[in-house]
C-alpha positions, 0 to 999 in steps of 0.5 A: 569298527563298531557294528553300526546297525546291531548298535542301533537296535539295542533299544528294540532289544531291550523292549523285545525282552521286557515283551518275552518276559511279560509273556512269560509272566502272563501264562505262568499266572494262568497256570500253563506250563513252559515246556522245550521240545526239540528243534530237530526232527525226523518229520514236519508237518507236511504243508504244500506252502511251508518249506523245512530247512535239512539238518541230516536226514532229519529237519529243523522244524517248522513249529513244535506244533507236533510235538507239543501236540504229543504232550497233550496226548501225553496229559499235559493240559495248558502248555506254551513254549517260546522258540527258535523255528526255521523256514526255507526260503521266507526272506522279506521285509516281514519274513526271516528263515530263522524266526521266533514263535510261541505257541500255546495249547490248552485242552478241553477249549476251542478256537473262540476262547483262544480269541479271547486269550490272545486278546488278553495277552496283547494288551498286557504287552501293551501295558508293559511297554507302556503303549496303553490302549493304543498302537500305531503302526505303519501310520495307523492308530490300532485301538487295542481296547476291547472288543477287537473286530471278529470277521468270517473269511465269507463276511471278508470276501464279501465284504473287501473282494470282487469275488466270493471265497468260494468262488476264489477257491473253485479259481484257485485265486484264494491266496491271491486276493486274501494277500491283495484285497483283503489282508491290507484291510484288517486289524487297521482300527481295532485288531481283527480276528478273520475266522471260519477258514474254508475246509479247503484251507484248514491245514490242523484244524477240525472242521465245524460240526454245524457247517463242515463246509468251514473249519474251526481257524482263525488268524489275527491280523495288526495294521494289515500284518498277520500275526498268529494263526489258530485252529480248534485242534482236529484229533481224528488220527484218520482224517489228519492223515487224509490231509497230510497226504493231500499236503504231500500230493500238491508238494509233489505236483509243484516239484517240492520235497515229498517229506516223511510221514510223521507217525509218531505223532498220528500213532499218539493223535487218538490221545489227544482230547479236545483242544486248542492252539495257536502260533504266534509269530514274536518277531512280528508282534514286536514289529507292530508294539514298536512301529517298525518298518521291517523285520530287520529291526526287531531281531539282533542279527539279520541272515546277512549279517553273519 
């Protein structure tokens, strides 16, 4: 009998390929290079809000973050890789545990060039699928034409909720009201850059130097859907410590597993010069250039469908 839904999407496929392969061709022109790191590792990054999958007594990673970032210790200036990372427990109509991501890194470049870079790459992938300057997704007409809108986190709290974001942090109600008031507002007309986390909420980034009360994140936001997140990278190997352990104490306070420590990568972290990086989620960014109303769409197997 002939597999009707994986049937259906070979369009979407098709499209998916042609996006990746423009992907490839866009850092490849800008002189990054495409580099592989393992998907099994001894230690992820410790955050409270993101479960890794077992494989053994080691894990499948979250991200290459780690290791992509130990090249750049290592002297690999301008890397971008494409990969298959896993989850536990992200299952919706925006999530799926097994999912794809690219990240790229640059050295001696921060959070706002970034900007500028992902902007760039959207619009070529427009281009290629022949969108234009255009998108629409779940009913919205996205103008992918420059400039794209760039907000503070403070500018949307102030903005969009009924409370400050510091009010929200001290209420322990940040996550809420961005899911709720504020993340359906972004990126509806034009893309939105929401930057300037609070340093509460700066997972691997540096804080600001001119207000240490702000770290130096962004994330990208399409039709009211997240699709990257950034940081001007924090290389102090002593202070990422510090907020891997505070990590680790709020996973052991909510009853979650306490993971190692990853000190191969805080060993090589003083190597690291200045720079740059960003995840972007592909499965999502494909969801949003052709329409889709879920995930499901956009990928050729779904988990239940094994």
């Amino acid at each position: 009998m002939n597999n009707w839904p994986l049937a259906r999407r070979k369009t979407a496929l098709e499209q998916r390929a042609r996006i990746i392969r423009k992907i490839r061709q866009f850092f490849g022109e800008r002189g990054y290079l495409e580099v592989e790191t393992p998907h099994r590792i001894p230690a992820p990054a410790p955050e409270s809000h993101v479960d890794a999958v077992p494989s053994g007594k080691w894990f499948l990673h979250t991200s290459p973050e780690l290791c992509m970032k130990r090249m750049l210790a290592a002297g690999y200036e301008k890397i971008f890789q494409i990969c298959r990372c896993w989850r536990e427990g992200e299952r919706g109509s925006q999530h799926i545990p097994e999912f794809t991501l690219l990240e790229w890194y640059r050295v001696r470049s921060d959070y706002l060039a970034l900007m500028d870079e992902c902007e760039a790459l959207i619009q070529s992938l427009a281009v290629e699928i022949r969108l234009g300057e255009s998108v629409t997704f779940r009913e919205h007409n996205v103008l992918l034409a420059s400039p794209w809108e760039r907000i503070t986190v403070e500018e949307a709290f102030d903005r969009y909720a009924k409370i400050s974001a510091r009010e929200a942090l001290k209420q322990d109600l940040f996550d809420e009201v961005m899911v709720q008031d504020i993340e359906p507002r972004l990126g509806i007309k034009n893309p939105t850059f929401i930057y300037d986390y609070p340093a509460e909420r700066r997972a691997m980034a540096r804080l600001k130097k001119e207000d240490p009360a702000v770290a130096e994140r962004f994330e990208l936001y399409l039709g009211g859907l997240e699709i990257a997140n950034a940081f001007s990278e924090l290389i102090d190997a002593k202070e990422q410590r510090e907020v891997f352990q505070s990590e680790m104490e709020t996973r052991r306070l909510l009853g979650k597993k306490v993971y190692p420590v990853p000190e191969r990568f805080l060993d090589e972290m003083e190597e690291m010069p200045p720079s740059a990086g960003i995840a972007l989620g592909v499965d999502r960014l494909v969801m949003v250039l052709l329409n889709a109303k879920t995930i499901d769409e956009v990928v050729a197997f779904t988990p239940e469908e094994l």
